[in-house]
C-alpha positions as CSV (number, residue, x, y, z in Angstrom):
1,X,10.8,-2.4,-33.0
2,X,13.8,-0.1,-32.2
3,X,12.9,3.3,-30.0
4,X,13.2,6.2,-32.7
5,X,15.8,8.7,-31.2
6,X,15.0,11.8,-29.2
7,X,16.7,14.8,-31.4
8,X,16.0,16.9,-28.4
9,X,17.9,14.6,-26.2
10,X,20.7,14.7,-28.9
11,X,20.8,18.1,-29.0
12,X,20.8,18.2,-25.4
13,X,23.5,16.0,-24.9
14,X,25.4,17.5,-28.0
15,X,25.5,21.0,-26.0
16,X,26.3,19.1,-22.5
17,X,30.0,18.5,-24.7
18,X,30.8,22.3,-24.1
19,X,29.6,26.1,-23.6
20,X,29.3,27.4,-26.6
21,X,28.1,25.9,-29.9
22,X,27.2,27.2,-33.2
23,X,23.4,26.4,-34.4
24,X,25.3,24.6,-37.7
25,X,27.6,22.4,-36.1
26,X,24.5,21.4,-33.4
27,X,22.5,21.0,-36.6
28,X,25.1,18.5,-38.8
29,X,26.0,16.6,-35.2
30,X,22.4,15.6,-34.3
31,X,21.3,14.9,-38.0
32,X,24.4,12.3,-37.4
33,X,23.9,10.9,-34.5
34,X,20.3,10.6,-34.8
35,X,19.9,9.6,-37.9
36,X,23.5,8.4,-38.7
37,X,23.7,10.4,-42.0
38,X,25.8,13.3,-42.3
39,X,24.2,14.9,-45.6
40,X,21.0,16.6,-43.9
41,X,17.6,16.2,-46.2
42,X,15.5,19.1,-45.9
43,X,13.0,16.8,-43.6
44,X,15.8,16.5,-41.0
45,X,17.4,19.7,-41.0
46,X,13.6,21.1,-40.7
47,X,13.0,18.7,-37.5
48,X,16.7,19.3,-36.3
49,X,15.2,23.3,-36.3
50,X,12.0,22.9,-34.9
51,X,13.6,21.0,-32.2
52,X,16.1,23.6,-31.2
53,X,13.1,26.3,-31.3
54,X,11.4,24.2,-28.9
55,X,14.0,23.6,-26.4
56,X,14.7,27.9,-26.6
57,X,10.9,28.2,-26.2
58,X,11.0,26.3,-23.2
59,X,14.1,27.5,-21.5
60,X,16.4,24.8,-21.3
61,X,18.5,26.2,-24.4
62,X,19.9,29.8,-24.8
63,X,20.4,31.2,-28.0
64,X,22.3,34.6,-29.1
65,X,23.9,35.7,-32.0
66,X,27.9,37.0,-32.9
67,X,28.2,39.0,-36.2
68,X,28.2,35.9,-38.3
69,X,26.8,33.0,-36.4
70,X,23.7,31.9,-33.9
71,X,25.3,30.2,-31.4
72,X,23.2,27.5,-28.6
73,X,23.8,26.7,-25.1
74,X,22.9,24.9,-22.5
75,X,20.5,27.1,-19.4
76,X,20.4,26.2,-15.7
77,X,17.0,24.3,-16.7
78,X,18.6,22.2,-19.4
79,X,21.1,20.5,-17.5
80,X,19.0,19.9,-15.0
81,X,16.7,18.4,-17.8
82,X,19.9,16.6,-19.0
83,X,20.3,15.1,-15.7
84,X,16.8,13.8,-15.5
85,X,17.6,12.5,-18.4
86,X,20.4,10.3,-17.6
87,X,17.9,8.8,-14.7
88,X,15.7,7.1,-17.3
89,X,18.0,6.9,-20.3
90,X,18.6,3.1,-21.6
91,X,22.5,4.1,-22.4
92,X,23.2,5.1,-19.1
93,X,25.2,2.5,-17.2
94,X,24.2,2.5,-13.2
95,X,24.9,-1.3,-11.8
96,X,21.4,-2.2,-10.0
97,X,23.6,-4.9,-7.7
98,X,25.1,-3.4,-4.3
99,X,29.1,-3.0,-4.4
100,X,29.0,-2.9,-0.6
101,X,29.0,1.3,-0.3
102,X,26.2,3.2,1.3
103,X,25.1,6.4,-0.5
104,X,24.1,9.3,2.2
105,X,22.6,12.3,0.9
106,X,21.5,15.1,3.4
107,X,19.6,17.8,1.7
108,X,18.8,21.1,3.5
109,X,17.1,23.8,1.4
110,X,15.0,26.5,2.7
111,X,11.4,27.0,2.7
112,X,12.2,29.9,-0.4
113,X,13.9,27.3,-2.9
114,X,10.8,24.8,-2.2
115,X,11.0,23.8,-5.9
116,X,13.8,23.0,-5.9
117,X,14.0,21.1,-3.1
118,X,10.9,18.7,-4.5
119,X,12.8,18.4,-7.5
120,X,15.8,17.0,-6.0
121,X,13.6,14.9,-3.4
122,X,12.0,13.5,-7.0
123,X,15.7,12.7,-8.6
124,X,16.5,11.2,-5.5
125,X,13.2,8.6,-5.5
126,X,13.8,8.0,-8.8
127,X,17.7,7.0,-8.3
128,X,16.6,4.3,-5.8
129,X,16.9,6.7,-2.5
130,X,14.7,6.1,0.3
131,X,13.9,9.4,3.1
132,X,15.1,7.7,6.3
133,X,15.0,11.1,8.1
134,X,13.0,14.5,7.0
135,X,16.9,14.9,4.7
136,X,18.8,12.3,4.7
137,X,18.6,9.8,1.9
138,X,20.0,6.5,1.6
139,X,20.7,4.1,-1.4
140,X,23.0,1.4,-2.4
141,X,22.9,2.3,-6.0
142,X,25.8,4.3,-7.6
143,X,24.3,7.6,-8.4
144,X,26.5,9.9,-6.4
145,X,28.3,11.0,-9.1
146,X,24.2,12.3,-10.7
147,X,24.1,13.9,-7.5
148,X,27.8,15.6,-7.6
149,X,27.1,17.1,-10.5
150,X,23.7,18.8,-9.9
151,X,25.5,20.2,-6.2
152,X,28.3,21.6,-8.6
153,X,25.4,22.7,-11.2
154,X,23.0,24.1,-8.7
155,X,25.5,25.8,-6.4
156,X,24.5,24.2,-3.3
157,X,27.6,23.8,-1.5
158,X,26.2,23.9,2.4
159,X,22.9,22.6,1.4
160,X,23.5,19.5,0.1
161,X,26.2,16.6,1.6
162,X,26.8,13.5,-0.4
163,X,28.8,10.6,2.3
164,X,29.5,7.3,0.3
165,X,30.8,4.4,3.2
166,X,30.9,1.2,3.6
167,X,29.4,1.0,7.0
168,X,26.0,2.0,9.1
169,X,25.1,1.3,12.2
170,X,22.9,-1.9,12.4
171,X,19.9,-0.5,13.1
172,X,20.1,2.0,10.7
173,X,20.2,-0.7,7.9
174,X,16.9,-2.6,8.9
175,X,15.4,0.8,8.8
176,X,16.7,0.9,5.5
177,X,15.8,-2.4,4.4
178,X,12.5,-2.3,5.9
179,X,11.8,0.9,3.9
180,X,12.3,-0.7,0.8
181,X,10.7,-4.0,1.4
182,X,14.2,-5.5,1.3
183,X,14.1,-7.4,4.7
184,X,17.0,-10.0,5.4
């Protein structure tokens, strides 16, 4: 049985393409990508509608108007959502065998941005890191570029540092390895 399509995650990823989009061209895009018909039936157009009210209802889209259109995009919440996304996602391509490069992320956020900081520390479990310190994560698995973006999209220049090498110290891999039941 195939999965039916997410229409929020289409719309979602449909405003990820750029800033600004008007609510028509969002609503003839999904419809097509979802449904892979470009002539909208009321039933779709209605879902494609209720969908976008949800995702304004819930903060992760913004809309406003001009003089003649609505326009959608994208909030601080929805990319994150839209990253969170791309963890789980069946199309996203993220090689589960190890290409030989260590991925070190240190993560320092104050006591004040504690939510954000558990969010991150879930992303992180989720990608396949493990805590070897109180902030530093490890991983073999190539999700740096996940964890570029979210620096860039959360502003966190000095909090977060993201090292990818091909060498640790000895010890500091059977840590590793012991921490994810991976012992040679």
């Amino acid at each position: 049985m195939a999965k039916k399509p997410s229409i929020q995650r289409a719309i979602l990823r449909t405003l990820s393409n750029k800033k600004v989009i008007p609510v028509e061209s969002i609503k003839k895009e999904v419809v097509e990508a979802v449904l892979g018909d470009s002539t909208a039936d009321n039933k779709a157009s209605y879902a494609v509608a209720r969908s976008i009210k949800n995702l304004v209802g819930d903060g992760l889209v913004e809309a406003f108007s001009s003089d003649h259109n609505q326009y959608l995009r994208l909030t601080k919440e929805g990319k994150q959502k839209l990253h969170n996304i791309a963890l789980f996602d069946e199309y996203t391509l993220v090689s589960t065998s190890w290409d030989g490069f260590w991925r070190i992320i240190i993560l320092d956020l104050p006591e004040e941005r504690k939510n954000e900081r558990e969010s991150l520390r879930y992303l992180l479990k989720k990608a396949g890191f493990v805590c070897i310190k109180n902030s530093v994560w490890i991983s073999m698995y190539p999700y740096e570029h996940l964890f570029i973006n979210i620096k860039n999209d959360l502003n966190l220049s000095s909090e977060m540092m993201i090292i990818v090498t091909d060498k640790i110290d000895k010890e500091t891999e059977k840590e590793f390895l012991s921490l994810c039941n991976l012992n040679k």
